[in-house]
C-alpha positions as CSV (number, residue, x, y, z in Angstrom):
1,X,-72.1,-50.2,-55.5
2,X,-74.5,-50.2,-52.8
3,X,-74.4,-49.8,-49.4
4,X,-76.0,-52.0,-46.8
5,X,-76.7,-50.1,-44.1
6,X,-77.8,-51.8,-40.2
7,X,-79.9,-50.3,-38.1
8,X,-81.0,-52.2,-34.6
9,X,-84.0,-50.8,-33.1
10,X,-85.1,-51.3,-29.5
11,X,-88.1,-53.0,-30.6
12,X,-86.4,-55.7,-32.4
13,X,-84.3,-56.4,-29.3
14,X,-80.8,-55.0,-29.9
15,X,-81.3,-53.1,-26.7
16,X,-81.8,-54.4,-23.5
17,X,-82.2,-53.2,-20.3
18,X,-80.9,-56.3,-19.2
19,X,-78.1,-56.4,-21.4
20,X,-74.3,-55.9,-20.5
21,X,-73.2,-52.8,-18.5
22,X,-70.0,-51.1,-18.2
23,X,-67.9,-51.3,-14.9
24,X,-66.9,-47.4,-15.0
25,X,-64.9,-47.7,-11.5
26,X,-61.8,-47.1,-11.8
27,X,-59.0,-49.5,-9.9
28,X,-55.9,-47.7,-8.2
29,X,-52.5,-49.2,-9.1
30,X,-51.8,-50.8,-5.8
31,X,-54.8,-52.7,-5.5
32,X,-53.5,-53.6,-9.6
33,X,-50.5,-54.4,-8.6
34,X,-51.7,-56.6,-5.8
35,X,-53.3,-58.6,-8.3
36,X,-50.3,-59.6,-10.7
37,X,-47.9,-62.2,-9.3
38,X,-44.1,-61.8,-9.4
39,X,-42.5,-64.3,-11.4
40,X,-40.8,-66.8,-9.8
41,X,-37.3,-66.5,-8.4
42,X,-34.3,-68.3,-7.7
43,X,-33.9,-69.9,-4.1
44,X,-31.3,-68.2,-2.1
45,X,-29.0,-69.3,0.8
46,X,-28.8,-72.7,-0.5
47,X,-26.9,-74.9,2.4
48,X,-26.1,-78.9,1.8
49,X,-24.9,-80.3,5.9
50,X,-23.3,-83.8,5.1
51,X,-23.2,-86.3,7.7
52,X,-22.6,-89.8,6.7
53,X,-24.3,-90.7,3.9
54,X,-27.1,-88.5,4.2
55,X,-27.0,-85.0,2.8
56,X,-29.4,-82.4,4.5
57,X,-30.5,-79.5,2.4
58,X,-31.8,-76.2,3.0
59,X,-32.5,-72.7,1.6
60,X,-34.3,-69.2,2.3
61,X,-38.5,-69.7,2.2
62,X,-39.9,-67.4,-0.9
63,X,-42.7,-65.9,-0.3
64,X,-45.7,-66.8,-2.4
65,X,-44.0,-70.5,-3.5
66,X,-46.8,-73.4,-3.8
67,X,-43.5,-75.7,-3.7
68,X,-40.0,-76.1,-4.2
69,X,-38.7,-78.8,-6.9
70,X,-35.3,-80.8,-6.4
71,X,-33.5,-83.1,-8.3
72,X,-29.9,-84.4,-8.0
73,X,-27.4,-86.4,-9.6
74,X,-23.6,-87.4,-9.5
75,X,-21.2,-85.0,-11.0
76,X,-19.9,-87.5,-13.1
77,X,-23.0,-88.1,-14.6
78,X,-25.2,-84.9,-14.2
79,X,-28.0,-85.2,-16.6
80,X,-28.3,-88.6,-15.4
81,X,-31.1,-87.4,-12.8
82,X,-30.6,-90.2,-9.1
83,X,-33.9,-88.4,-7.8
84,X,-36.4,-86.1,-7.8
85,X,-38.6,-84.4,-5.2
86,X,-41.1,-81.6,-4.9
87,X,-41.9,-80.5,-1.8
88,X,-43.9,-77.9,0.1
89,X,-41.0,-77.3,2.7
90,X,-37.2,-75.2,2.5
91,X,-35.5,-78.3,3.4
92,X,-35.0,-82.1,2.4
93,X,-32.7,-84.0,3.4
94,X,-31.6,-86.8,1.1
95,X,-30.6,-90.5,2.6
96,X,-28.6,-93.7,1.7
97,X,-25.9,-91.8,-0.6
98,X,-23.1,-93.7,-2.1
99,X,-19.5,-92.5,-2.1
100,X,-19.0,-89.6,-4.3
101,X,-19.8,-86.5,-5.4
102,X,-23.3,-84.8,-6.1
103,X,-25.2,-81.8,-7.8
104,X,-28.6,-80.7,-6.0
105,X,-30.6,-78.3,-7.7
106,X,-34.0,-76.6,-6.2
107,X,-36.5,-74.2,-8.2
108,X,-39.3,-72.8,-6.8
109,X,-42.8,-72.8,-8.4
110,X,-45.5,-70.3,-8.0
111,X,-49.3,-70.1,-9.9
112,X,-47.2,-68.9,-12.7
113,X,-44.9,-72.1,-12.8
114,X,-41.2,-73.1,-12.1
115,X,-38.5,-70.2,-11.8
116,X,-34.6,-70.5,-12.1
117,X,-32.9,-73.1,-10.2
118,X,-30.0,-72.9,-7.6
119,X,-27.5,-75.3,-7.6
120,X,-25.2,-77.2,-5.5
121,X,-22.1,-79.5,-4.7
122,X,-21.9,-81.9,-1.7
123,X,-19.4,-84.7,-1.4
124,X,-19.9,-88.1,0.8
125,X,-17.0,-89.9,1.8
């Protein structure tokens, strides 16, 4: 059988001096680990205040979150979404509630896209 055999002289323009170089610097692991973003987390001291029918919300800022998505709906029905917000801020207050009870949930999103939600109960009477 033969063999083929590939040879690339400079003359034929394999080589380049203007061809691509190697980077041989070396990075240290901090500046490394500077560049990988945590995952996202779940939002923590998650507070409802109720006063009439409006329900204010609030939780602990995360570092590094582009925004914070919320959604509710009424315990009685709670994959029947009533709204839906997403917001740059650790707070939203929620307006014009009926009578009942009510599940809020917030997730926060980072470059690396949405993490766990927290959840909560709030009650308007």
């Amino acid at each position: 059988m033969p063999r083929l055999l590939f040879v690339c002289l400079a003359m034929s323009g394999c080589f380049s001096a203007k061809g691509p170089t190697l980077d041989t610097k070396s990075e240290s692991a901090p500046e490394e680990a500077s560049l990988v973003e945590r995952p996202p987390i779940k939002p923590t001291n998650f507070q409802a205040k109720v006063q009439g029918q409006t329900v204010s919300l609030s939780w602990d800022a995360i570092s590094g979150a582009r925004k914070y998505h919320m959604q509710w709906a009424a315990v009685a029905a709670p994959h029947v979404v009533l709204g839906k917000a997403s917001i740059t801020t650790p707070n939203l207050k929620v307006r014009d509630l009926d009578e009942g009870r009510y599940i809020f949930h917030v997730a926060q999103e980072t470059t690396r896209g949405p993490g766990p939600m927290e959840s909560l109960e709030a009650t308007i009477e």
